[in-house]
mmCIF file of the N, C-alpha and C atoms, coordinates in Angstrom:
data_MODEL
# 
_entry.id   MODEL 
# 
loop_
_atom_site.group_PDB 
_atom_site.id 
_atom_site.type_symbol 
_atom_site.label_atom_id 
_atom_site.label_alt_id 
_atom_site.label_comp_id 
_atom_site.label_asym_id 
_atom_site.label_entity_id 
_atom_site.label_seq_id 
_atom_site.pdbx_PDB_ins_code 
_atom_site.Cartn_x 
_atom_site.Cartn_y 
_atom_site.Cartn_z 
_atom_site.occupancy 
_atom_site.B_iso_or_equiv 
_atom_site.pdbx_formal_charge 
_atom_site.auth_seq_id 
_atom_site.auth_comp_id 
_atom_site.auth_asym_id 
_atom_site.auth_atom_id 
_atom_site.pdbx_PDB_model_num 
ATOM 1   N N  . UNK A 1 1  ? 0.841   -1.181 0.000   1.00 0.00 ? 1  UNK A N  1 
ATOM 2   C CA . UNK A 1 1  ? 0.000   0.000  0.000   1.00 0.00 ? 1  UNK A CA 1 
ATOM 3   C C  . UNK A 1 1  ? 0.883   1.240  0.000   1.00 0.00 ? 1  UNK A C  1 
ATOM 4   N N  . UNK A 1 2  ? 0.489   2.401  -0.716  1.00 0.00 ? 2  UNK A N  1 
ATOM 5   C CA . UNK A 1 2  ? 1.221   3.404  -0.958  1.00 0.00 ? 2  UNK A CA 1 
ATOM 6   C C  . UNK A 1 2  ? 0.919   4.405  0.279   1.00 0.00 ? 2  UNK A C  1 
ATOM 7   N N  . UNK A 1 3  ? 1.601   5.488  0.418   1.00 0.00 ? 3  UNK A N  1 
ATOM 8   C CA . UNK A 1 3  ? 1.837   6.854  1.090   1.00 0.00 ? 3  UNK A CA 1 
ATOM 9   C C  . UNK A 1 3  ? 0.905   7.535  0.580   1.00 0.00 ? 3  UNK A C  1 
ATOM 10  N N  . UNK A 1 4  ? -0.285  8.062  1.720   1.00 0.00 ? 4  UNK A N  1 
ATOM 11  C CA . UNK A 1 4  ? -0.770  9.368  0.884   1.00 0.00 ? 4  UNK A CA 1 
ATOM 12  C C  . UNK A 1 4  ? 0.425   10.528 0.510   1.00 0.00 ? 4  UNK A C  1 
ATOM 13  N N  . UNK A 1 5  ? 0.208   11.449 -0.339  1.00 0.00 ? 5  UNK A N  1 
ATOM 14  C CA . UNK A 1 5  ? 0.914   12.671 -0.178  1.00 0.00 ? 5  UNK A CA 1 
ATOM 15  C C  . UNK A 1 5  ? 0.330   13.417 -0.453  1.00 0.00 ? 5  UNK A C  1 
ATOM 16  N N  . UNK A 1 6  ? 1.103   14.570 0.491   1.00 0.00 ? 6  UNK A N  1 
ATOM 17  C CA . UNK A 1 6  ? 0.179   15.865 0.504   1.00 0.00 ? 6  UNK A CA 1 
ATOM 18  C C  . UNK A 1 6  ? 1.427   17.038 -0.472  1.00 0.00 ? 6  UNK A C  1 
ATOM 19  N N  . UNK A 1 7  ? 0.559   17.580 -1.513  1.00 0.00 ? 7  UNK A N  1 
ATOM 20  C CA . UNK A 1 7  ? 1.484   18.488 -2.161  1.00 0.00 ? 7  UNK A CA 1 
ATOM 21  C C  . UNK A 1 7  ? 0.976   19.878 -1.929  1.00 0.00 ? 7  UNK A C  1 
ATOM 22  N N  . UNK A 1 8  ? 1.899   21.407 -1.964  1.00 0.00 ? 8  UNK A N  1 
ATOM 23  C CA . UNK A 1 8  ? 1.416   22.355 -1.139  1.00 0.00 ? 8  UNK A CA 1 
ATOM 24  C C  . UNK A 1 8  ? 1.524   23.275 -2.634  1.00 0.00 ? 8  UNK A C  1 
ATOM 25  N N  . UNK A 1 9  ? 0.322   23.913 -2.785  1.00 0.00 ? 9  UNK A N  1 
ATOM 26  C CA . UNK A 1 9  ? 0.470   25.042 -3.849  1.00 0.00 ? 9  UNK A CA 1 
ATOM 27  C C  . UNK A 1 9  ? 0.291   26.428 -3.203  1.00 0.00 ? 9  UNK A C  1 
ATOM 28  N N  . UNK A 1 10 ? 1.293   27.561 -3.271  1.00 0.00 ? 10 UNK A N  1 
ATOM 29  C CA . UNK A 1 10 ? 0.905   28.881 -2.797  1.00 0.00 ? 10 UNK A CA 1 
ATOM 30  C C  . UNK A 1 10 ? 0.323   29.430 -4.275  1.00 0.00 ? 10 UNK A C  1 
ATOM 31  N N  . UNK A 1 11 ? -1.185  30.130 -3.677  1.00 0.00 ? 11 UNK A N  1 
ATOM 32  C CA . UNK A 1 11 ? -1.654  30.442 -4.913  1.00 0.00 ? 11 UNK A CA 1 
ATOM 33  C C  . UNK A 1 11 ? -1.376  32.588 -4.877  1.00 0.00 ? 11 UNK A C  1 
ATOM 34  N N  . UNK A 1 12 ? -1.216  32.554 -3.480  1.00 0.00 ? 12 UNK A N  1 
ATOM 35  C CA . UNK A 1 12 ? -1.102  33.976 -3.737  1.00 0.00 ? 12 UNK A CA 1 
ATOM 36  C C  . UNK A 1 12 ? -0.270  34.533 -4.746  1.00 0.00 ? 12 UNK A C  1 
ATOM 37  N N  . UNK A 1 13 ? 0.499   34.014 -4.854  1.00 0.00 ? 13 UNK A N  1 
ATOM 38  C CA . UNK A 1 13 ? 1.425   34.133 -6.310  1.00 0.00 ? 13 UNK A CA 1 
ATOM 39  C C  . UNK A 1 13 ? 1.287   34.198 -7.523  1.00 0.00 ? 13 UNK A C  1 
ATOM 40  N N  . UNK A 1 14 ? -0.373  33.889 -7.473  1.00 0.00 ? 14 UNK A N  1 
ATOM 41  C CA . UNK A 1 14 ? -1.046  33.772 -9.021  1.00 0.00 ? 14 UNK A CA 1 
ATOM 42  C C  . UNK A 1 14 ? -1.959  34.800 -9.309  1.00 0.00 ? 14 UNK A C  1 
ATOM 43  N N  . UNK A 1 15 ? -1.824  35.359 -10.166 1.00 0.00 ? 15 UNK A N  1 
ATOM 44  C CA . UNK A 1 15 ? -3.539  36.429 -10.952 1.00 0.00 ? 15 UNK A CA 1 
ATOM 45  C C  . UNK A 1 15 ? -4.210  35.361 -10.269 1.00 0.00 ? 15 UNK A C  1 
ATOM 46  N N  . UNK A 1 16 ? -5.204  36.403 -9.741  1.00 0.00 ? 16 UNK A N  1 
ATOM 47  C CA . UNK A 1 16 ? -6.558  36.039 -9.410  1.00 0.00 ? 16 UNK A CA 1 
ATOM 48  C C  . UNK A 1 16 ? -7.153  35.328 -10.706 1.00 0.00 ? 16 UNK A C  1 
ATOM 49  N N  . UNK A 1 17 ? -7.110  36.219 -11.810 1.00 0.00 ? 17 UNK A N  1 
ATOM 50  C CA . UNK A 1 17 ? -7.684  35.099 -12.724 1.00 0.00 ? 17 UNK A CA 1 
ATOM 51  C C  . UNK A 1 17 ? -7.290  33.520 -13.045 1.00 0.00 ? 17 UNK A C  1 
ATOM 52  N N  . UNK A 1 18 ? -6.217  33.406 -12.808 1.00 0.00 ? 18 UNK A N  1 
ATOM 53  C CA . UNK A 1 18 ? -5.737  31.904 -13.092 1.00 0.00 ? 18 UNK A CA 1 
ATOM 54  C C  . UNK A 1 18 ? -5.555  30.778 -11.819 1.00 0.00 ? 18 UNK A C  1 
ATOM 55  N N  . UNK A 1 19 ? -6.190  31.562 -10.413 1.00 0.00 ? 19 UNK A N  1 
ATOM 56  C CA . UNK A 1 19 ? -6.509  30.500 -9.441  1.00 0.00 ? 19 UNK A CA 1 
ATOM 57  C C  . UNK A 1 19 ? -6.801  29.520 -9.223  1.00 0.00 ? 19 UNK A C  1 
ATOM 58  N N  . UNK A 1 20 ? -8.452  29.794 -9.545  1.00 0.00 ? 20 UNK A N  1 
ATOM 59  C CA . UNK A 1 20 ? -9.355  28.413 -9.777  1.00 0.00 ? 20 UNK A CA 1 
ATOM 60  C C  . UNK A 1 20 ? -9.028  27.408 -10.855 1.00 0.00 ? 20 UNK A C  1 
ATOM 61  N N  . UNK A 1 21 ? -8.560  27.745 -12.388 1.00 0.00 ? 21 UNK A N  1 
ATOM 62  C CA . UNK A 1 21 ? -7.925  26.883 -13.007 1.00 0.00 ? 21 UNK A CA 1 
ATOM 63  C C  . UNK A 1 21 ? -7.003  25.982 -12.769 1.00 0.00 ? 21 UNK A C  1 
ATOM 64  N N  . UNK A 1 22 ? -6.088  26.380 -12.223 1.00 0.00 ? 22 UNK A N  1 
ATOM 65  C CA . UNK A 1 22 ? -4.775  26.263 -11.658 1.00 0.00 ? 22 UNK A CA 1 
ATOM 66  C C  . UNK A 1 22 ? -5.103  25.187 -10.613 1.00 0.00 ? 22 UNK A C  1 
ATOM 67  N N  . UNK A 1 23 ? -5.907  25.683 -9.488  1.00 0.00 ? 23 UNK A N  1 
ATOM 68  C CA . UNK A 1 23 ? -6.069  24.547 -8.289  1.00 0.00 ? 23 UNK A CA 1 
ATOM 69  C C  . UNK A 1 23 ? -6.849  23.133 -8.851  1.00 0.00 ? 23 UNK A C  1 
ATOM 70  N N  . UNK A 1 24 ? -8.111  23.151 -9.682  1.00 0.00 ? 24 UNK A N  1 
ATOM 71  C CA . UNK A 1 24 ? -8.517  22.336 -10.181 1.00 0.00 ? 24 UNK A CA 1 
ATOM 72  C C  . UNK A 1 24 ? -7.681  21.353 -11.033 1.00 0.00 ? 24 UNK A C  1 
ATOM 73  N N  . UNK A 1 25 ? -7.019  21.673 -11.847 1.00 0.00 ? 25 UNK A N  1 
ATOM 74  C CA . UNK A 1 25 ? -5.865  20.999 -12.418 1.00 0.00 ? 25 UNK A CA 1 
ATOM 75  C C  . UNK A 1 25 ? -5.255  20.395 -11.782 1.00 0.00 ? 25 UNK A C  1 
ATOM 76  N N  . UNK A 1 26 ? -4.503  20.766 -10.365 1.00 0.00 ? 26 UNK A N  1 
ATOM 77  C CA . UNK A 1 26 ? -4.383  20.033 -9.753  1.00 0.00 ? 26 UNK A CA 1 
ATOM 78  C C  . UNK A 1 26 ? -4.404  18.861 -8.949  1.00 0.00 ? 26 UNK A C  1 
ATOM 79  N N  . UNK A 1 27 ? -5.805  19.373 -8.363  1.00 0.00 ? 27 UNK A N  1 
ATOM 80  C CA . UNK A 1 27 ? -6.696  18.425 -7.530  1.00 0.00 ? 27 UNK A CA 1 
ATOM 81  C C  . UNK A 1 27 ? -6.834  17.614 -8.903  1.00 0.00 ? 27 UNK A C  1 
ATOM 82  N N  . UNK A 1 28 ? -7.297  17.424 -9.999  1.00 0.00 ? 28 UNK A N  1 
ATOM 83  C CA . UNK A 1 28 ? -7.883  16.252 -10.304 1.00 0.00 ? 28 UNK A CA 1 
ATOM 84  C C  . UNK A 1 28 ? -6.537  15.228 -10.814 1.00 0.00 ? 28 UNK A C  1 
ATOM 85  N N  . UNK A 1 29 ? -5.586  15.872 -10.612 1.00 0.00 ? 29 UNK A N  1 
ATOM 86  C CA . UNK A 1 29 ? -4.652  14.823 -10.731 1.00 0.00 ? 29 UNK A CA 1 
ATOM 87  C C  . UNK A 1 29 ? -4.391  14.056 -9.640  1.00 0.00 ? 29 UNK A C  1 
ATOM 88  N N  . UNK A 1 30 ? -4.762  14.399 -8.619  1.00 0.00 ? 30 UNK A N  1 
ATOM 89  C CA . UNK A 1 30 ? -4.617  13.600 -7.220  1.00 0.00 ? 30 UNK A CA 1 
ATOM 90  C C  . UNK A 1 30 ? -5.346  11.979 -7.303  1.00 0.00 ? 30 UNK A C  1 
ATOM 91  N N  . UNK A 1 31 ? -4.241  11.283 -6.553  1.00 0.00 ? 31 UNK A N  1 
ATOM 92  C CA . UNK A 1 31 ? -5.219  9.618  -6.595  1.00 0.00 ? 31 UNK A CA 1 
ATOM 93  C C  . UNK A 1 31 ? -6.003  9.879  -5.283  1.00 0.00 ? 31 UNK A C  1 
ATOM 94  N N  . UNK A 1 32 ? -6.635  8.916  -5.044  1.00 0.00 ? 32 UNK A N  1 
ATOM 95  C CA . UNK A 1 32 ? -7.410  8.807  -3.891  1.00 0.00 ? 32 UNK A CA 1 
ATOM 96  C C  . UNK A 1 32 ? -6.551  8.446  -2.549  1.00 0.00 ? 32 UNK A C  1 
ATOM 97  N N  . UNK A 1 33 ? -7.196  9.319  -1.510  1.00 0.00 ? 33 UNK A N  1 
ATOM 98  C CA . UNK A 1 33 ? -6.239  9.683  -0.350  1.00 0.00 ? 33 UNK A CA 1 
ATOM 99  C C  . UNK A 1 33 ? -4.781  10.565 -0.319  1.00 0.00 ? 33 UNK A C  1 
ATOM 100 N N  . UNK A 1 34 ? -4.612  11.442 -1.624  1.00 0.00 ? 34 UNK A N  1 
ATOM 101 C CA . UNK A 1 34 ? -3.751  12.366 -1.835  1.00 0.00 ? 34 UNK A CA 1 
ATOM 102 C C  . UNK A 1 34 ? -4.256  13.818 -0.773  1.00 0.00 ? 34 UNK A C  1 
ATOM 103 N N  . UNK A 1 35 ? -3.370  14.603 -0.956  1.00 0.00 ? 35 UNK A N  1 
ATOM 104 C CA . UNK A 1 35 ? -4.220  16.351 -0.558  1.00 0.00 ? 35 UNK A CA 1 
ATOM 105 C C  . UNK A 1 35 ? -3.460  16.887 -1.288  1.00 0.00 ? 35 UNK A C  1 
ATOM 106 N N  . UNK A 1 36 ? -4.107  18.441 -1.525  1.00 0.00 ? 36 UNK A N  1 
ATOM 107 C CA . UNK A 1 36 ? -3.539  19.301 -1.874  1.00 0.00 ? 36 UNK A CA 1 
ATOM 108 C C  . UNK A 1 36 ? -3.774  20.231 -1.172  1.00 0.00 ? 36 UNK A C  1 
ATOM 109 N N  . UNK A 1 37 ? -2.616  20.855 -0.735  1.00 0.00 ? 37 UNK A N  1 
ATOM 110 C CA . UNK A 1 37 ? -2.751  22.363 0.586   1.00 0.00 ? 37 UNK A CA 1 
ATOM 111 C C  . UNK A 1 37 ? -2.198  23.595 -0.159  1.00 0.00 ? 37 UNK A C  1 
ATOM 112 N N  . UNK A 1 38 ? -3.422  24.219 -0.157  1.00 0.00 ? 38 UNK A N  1 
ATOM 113 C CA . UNK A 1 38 ? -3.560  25.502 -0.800  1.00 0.00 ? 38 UNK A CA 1 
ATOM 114 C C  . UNK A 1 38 ? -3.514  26.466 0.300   1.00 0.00 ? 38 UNK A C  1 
ATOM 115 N N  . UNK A 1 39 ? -2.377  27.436 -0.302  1.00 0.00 ? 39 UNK A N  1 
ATOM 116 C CA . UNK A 1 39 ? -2.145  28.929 0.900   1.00 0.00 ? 39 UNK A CA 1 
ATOM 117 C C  . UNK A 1 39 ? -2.546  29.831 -0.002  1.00 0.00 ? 39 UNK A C  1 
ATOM 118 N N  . UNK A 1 40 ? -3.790  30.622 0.834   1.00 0.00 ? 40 UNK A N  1 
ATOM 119 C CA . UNK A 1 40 ? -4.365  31.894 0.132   1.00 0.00 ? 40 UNK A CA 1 
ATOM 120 C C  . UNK A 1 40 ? -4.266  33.081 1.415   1.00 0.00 ? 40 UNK A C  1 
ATOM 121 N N  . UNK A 1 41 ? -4.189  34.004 0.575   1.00 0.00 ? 41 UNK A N  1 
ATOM 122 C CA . UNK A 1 41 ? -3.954  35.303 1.449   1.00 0.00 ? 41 UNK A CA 1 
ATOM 123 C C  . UNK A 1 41 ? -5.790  36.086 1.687   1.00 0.00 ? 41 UNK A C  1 
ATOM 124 N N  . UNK A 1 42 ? -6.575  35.557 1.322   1.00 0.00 ? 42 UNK A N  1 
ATOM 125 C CA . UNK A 1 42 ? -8.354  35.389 1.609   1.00 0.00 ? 42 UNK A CA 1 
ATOM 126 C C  . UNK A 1 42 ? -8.749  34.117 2.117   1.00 0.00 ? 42 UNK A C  1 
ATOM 127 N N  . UNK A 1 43 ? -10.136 34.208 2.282   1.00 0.00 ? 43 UNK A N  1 
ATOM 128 C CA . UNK A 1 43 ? -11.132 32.634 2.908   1.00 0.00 ? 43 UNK A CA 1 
ATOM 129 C C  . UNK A 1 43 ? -11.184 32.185 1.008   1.00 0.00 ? 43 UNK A C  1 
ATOM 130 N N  . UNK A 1 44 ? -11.215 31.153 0.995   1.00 0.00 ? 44 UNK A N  1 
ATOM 131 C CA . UNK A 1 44 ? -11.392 30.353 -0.470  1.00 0.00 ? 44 UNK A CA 1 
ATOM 132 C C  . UNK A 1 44 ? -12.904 29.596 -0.323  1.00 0.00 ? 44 UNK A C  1 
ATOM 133 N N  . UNK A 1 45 ? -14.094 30.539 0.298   1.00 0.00 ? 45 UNK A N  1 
ATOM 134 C CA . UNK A 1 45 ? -15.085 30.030 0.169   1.00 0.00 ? 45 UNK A CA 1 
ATOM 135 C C  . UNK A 1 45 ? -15.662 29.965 -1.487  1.00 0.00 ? 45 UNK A C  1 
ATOM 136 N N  . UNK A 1 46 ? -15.858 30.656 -2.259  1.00 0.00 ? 46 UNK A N  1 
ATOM 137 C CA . UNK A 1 46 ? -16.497 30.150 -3.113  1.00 0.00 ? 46 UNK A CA 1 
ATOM 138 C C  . UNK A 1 46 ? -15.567 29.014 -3.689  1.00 0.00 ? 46 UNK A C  1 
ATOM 139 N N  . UNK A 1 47 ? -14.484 29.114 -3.708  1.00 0.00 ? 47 UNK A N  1 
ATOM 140 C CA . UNK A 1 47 ? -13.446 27.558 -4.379  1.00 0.00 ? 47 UNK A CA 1 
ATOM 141 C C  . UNK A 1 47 ? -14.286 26.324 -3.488  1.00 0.00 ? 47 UNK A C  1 
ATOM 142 N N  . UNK A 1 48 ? -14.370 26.904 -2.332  1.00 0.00 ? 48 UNK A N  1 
ATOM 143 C CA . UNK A 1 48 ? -15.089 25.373 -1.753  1.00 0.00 ? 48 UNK A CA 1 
ATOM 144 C C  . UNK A 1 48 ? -16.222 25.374 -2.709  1.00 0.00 ? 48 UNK A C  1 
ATOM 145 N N  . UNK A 1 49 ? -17.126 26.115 -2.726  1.00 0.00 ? 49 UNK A N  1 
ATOM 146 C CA . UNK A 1 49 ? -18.552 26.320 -3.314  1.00 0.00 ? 49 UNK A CA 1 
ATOM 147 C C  . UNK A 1 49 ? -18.578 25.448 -4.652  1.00 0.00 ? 49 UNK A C  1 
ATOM 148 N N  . UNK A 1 50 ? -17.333 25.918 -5.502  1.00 0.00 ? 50 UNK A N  1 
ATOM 149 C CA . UNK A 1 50 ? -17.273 25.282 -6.735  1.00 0.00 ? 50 UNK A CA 1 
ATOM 150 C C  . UNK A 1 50 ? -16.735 23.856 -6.618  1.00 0.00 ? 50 UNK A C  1 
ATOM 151 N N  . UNK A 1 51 ? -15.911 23.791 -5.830  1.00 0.00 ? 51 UNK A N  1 
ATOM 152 C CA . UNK A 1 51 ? -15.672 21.985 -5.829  1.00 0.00 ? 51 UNK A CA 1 
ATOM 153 C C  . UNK A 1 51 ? -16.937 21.019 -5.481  1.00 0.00 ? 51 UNK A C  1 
ATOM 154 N N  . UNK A 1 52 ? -18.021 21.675 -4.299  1.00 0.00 ? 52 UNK A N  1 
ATOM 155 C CA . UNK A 1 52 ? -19.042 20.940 -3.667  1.00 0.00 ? 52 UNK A CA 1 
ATOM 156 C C  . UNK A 1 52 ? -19.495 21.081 -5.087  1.00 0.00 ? 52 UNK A C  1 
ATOM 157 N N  . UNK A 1 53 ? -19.657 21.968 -6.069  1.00 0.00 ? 53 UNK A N  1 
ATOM 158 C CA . UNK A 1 53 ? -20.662 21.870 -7.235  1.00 0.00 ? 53 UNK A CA 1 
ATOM 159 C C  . UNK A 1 53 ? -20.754 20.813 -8.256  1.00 0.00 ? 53 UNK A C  1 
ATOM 160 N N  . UNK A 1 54 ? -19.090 21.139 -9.058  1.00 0.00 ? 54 UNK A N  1 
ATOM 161 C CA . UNK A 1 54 ? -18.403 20.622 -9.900  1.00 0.00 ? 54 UNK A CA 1 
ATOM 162 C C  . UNK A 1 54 ? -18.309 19.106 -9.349  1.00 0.00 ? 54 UNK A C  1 
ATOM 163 N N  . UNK A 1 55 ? -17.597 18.563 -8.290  1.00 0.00 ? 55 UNK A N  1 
ATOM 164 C CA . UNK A 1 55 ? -17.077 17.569 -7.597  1.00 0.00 ? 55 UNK A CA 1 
ATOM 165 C C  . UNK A 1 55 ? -17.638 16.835 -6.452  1.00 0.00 ? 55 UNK A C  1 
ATOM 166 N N  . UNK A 1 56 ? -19.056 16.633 -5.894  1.00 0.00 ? 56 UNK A N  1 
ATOM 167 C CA . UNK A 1 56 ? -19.548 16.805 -4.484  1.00 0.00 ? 56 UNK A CA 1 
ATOM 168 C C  . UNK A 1 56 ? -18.969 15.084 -4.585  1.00 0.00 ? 56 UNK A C  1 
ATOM 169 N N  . UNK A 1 57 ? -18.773 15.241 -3.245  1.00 0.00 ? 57 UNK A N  1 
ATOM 170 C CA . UNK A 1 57 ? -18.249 13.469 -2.428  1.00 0.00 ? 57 UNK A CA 1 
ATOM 171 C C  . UNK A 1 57 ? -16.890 13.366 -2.997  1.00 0.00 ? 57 UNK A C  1 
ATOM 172 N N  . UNK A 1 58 ? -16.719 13.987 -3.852  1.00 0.00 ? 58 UNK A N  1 
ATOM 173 C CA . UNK A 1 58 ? -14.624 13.281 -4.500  1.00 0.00 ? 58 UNK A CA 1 
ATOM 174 C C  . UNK A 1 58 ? -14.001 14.033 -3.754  1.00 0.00 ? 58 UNK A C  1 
ATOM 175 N N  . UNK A 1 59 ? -14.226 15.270 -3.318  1.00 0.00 ? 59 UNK A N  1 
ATOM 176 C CA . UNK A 1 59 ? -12.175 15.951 -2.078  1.00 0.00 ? 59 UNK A CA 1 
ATOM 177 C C  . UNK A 1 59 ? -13.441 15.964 -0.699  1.00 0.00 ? 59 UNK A C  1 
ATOM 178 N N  . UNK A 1 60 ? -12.400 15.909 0.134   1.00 0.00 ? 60 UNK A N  1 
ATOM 179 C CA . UNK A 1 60 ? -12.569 17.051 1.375   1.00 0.00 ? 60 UNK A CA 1 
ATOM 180 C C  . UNK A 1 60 ? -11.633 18.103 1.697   1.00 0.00 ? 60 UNK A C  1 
ATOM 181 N N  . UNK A 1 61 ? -13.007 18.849 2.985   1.00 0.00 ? 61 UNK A N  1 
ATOM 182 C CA . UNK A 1 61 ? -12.263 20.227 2.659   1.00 0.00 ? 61 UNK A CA 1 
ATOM 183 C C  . UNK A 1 61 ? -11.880 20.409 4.319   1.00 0.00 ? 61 UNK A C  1 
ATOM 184 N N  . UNK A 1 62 ? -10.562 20.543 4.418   1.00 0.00 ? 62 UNK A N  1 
ATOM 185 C CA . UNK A 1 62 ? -9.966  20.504 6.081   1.00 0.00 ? 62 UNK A CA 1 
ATOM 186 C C  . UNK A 1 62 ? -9.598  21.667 6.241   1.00 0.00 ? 62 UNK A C  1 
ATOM 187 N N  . UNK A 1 63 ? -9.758  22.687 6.730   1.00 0.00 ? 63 UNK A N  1 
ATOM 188 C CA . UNK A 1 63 ? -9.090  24.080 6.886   1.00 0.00 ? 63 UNK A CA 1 
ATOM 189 C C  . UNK A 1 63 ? -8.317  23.929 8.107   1.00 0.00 ? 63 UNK A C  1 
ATOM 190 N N  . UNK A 1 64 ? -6.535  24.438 7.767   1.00 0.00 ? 64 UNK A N  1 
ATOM 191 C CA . UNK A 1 64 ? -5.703  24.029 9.024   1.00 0.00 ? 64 UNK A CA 1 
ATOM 192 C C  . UNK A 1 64 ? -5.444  25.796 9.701   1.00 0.00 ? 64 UNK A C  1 
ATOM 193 N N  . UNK A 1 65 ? -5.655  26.558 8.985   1.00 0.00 ? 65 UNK A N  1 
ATOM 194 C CA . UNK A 1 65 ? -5.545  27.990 9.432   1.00 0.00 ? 65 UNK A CA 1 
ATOM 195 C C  . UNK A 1 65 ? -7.021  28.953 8.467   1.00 0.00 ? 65 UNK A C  1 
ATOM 196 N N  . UNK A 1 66 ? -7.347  29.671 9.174   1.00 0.00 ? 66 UNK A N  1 
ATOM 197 C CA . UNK A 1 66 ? -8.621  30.304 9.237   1.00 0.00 ? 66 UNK A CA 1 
ATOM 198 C C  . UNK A 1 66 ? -8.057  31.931 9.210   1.00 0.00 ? 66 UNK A C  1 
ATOM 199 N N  . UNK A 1 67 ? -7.050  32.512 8.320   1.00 0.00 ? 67 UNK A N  1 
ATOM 200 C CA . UNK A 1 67 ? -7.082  33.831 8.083   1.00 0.00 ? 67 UNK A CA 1 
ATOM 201 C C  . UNK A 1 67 ? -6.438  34.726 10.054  1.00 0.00 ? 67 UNK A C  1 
ATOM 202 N N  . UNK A 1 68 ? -6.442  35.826 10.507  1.00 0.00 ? 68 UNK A N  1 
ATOM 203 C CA . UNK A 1 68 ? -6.974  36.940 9.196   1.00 0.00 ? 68 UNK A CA 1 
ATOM 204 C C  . UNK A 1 68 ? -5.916  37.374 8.174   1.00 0.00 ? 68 UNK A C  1 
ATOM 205 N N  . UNK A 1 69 ? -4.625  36.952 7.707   1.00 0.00 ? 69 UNK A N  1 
ATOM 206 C CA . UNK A 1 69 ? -3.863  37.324 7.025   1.00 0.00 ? 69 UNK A CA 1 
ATOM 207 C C  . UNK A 1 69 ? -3.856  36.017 5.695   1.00 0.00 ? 69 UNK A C  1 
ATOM 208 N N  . UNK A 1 70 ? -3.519  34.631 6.536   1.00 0.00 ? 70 UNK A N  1 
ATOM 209 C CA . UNK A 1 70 ? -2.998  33.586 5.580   1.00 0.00 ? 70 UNK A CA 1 
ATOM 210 C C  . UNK A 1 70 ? -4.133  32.262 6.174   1.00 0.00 ? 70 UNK A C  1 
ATOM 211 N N  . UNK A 1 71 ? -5.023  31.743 4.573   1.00 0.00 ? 71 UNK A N  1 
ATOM 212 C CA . UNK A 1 71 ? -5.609  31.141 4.577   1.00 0.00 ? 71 UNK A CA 1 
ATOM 213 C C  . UNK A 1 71 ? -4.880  29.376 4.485   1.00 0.00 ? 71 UNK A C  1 
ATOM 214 N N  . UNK A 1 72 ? -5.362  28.044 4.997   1.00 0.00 ? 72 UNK A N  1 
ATOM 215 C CA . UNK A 1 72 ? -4.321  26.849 4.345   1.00 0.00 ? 72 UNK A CA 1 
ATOM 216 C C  . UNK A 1 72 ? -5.516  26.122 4.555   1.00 0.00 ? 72 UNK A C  1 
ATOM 217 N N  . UNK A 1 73 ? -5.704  25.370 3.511   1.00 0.00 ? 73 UNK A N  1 
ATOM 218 C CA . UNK A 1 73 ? -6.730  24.810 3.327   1.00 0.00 ? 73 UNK A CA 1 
ATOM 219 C C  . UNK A 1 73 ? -6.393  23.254 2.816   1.00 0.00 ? 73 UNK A C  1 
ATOM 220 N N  . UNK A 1 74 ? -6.526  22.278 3.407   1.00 0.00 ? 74 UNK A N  1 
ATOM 221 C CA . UNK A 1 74 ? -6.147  20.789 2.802   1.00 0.00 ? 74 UNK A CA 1 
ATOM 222 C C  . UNK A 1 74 ? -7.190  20.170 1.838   1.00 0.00 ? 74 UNK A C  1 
ATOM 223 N N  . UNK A 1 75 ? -7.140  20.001 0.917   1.00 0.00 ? 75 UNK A N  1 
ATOM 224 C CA . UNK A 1 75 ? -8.142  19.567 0.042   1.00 0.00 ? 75 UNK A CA 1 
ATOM 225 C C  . UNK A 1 75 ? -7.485  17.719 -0.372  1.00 0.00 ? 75 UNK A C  1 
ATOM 226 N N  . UNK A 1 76 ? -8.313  16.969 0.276   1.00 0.00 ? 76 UNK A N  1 
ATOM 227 C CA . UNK A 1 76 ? -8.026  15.889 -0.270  1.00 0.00 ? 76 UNK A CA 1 
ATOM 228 C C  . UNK A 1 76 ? -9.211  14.679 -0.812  1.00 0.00 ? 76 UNK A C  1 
ATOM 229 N N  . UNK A 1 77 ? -8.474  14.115 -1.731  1.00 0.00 ? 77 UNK A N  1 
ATOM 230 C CA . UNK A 1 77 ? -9.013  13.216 -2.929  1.00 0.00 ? 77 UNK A CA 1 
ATOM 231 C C  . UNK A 1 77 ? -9.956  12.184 -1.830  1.00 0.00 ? 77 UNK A C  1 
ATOM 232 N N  . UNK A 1 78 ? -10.874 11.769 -1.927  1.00 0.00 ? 78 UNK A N  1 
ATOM 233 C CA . UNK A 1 78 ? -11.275 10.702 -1.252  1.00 0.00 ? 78 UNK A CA 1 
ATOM 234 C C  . UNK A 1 78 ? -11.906 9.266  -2.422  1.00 0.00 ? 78 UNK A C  1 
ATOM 235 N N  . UNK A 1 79 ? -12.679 9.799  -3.225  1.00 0.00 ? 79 UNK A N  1 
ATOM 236 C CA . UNK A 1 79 ? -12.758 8.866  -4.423  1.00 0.00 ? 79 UNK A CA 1 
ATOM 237 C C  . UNK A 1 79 ? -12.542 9.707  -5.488  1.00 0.00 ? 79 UNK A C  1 
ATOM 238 N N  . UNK A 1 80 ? -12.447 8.547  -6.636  1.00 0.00 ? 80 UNK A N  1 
ATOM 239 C CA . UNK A 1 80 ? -12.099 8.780  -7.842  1.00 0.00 ? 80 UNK A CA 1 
ATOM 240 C C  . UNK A 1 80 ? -13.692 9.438  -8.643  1.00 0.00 ? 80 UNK A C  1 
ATOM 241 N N  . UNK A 1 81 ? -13.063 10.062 -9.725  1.00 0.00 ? 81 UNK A N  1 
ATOM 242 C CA . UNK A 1 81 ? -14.348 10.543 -10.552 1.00 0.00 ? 81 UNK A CA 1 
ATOM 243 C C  . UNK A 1 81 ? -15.062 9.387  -11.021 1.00 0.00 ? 81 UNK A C  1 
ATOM 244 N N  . UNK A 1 82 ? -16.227 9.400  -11.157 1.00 0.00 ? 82 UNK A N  1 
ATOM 245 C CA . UNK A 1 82 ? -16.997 8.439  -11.776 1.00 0.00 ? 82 UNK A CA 1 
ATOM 246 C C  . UNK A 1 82 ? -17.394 8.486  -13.477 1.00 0.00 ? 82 UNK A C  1 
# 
C-alpha cells in the first residue's frame, strides 16, 4: 500500500484570474487519499462552493488555518471521478 501525499500550492502568487484553473488541475490529478494544501492570502469560500458543485463526495475540505492574514486549506481526494 502506498503513502498518501500531501502536495502544497501557494496560490497567492497567481492572478486572481488563473486560481481556480490552476487549483482544479491540480486536484484532479490527485489519486485517492492524496491532498492538496492551498495557501491563500483570503477565505477560499467560493473555491469550496465550486468543488461541492463541480465535484460533491470526490475531495474534502480541512481548513488548518482560518485567516486573518494567511488562509491553508487541505483539500483531499477521497474517491475517484466516476
Amino acid at each position: 500500500m502506498s503513502q498518501a501525499v500531501t502536495n502544497d500550492l501557494d496560490v497567492r502568487l497567481l492572478a486572481p484570474r488563473d486560481k481556480h484553473a490552476t487549483i482544479f488541475a491540480r486536484l484532479l490529478e490527485l489519486t485517492p487519499g492524496d491532498a492538496l494544501r492551498i495557501f491563500n492570502d483570503h477565505d477560499p469560500k467560493p473555491l469550496q462552493y465550486q468543488l461541492q458543485a463541480e465535484h460533491a463526495g470526490e475531495f474534502s475540505w480541512e481548513p488548518e488555518q482560518q485567516g486573518p492574514e494567511e488562509w491553508i486549506i487541505r483539500i483531499r481526494r477521497v474517491i475517484s471521478a466516476a
